[in-house]
C-alpha positions in Angstrom: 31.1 3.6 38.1 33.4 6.3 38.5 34.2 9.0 36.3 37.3 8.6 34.2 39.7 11.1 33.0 40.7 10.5 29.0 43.8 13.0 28.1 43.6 13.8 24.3 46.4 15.5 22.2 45.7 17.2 18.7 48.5 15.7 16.4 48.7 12.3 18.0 48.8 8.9 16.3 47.8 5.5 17.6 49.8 2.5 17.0 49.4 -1.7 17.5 50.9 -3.5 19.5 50.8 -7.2 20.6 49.4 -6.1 24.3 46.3 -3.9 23.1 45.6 -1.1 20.7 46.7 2.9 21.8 45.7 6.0 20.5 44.8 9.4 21.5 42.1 8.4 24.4 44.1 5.2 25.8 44.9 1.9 25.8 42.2 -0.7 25.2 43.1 -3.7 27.1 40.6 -6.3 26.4 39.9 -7.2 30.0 36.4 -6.7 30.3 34.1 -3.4 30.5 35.3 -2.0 33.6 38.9 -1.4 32.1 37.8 -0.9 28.8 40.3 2.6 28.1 43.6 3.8 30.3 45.0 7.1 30.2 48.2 7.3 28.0 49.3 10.9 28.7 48.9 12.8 32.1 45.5 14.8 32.3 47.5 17.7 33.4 49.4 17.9 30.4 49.6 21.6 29.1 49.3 20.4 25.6 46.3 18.3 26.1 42.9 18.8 27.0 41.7 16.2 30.0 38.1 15.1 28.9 36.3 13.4 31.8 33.7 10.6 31.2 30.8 11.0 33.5 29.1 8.3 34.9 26.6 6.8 32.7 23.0 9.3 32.1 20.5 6.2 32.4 17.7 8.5 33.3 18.6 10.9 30.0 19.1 7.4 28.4 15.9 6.2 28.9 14.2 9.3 28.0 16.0 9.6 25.1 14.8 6.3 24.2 11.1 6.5 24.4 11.6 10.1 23.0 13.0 8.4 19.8 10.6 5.5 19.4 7.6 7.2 19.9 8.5 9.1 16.9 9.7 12.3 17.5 12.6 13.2 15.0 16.4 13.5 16.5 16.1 17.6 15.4 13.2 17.8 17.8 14.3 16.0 21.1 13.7 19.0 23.5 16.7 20.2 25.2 16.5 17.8 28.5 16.8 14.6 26.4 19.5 15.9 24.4 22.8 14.1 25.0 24.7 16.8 22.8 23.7 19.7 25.3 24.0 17.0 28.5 28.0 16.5 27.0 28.9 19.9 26.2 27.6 21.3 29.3 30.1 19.0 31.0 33.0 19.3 28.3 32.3 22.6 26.6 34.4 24.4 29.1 37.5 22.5 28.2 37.2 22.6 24.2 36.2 25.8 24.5 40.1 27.3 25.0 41.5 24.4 22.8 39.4 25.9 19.8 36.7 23.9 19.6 33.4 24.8 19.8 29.6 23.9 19.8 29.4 23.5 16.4 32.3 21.3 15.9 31.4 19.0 18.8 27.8 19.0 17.4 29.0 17.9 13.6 30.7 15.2 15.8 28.0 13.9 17.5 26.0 13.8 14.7 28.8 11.7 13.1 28.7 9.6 15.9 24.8 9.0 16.0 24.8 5.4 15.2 27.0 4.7 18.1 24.8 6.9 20.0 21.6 4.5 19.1 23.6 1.7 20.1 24.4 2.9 23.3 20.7 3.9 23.6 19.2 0.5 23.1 21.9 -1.2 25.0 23.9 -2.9 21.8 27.3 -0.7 23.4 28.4 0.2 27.0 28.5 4.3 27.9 32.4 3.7 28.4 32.5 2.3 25.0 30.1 5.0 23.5 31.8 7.9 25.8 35.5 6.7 25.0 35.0 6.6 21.1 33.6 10.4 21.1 35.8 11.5 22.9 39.4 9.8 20.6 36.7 11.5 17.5 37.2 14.9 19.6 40.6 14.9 19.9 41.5 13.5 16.2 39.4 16.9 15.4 40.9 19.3 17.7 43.4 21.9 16.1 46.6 21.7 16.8 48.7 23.2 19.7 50.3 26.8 18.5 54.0 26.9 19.2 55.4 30.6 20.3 
């Protein structure tokens, strides 16, 4: 599957509509996993930051996994299991400028962690798992400074 390119404003609102749900990260449209989120503001917006999802980690997924279940606690997982250093190393360089930083994405994760398990074990898709972080990112990300 193709990576996918999620635009995110600070300071936007979702609303409901008879067609689908939008927000910050897309449209969700209902019509199966491969269209599960659409862009609603260009990527190239000066006001947003353009998170992309990457294709799906199943080898870091399934060492994850066995990681996990064999018993080793999540504060232990060494660095090449670690979906948190895995994502920032691909987003970091975006939030980065936008204000946010390790830490921040970090406490968002960690918020995140039961979706993460899910995804793990195969109860949610990566688009669904990767999508949701990223509309928790940009609900967190401070807002654009006006000059």
């Amino acid at each position: 599957m193709a990576s996918k390119k999620i635009a995110t404003r600070a300071g936007t609102t979702g609303t409901t509509g008879t067609t689908g749900t939008t927000g910050t990260t897309g449209t969700t449209t209902g019509a199966g996993p491969g269209a599960f989120v659409a862009p609603l503001t260009d990527p190239a917006d000066a006001d947003g930051v353009a998170l992309e999802v990457p294709d799906e980690p199943l080898d870091l997924k399934v060492a994850l996994r066995h990681t996990l279940l064999d018993g080793r606690p999540q504060g232990e997982v060494p660095a090449e299991f670690d979906i948190a250093v895995w994502l920032w190393d691909r987003w970091g360089a975006d939030l980065q400028p936008a204000g946010f930083d390790r830490d921040q994405f970090a406490e968002v994760l960690d918020a995140n962690r039961r979706e993460l398990w899910l995804w793990m074990i195969g109860d949610r898709q990566w688009a669904q798992f990767a999508s949701g972080l990223v509309g928790r990112i940009s609900r967190r990300l401070p807002a654009p400074t006006t000059s």
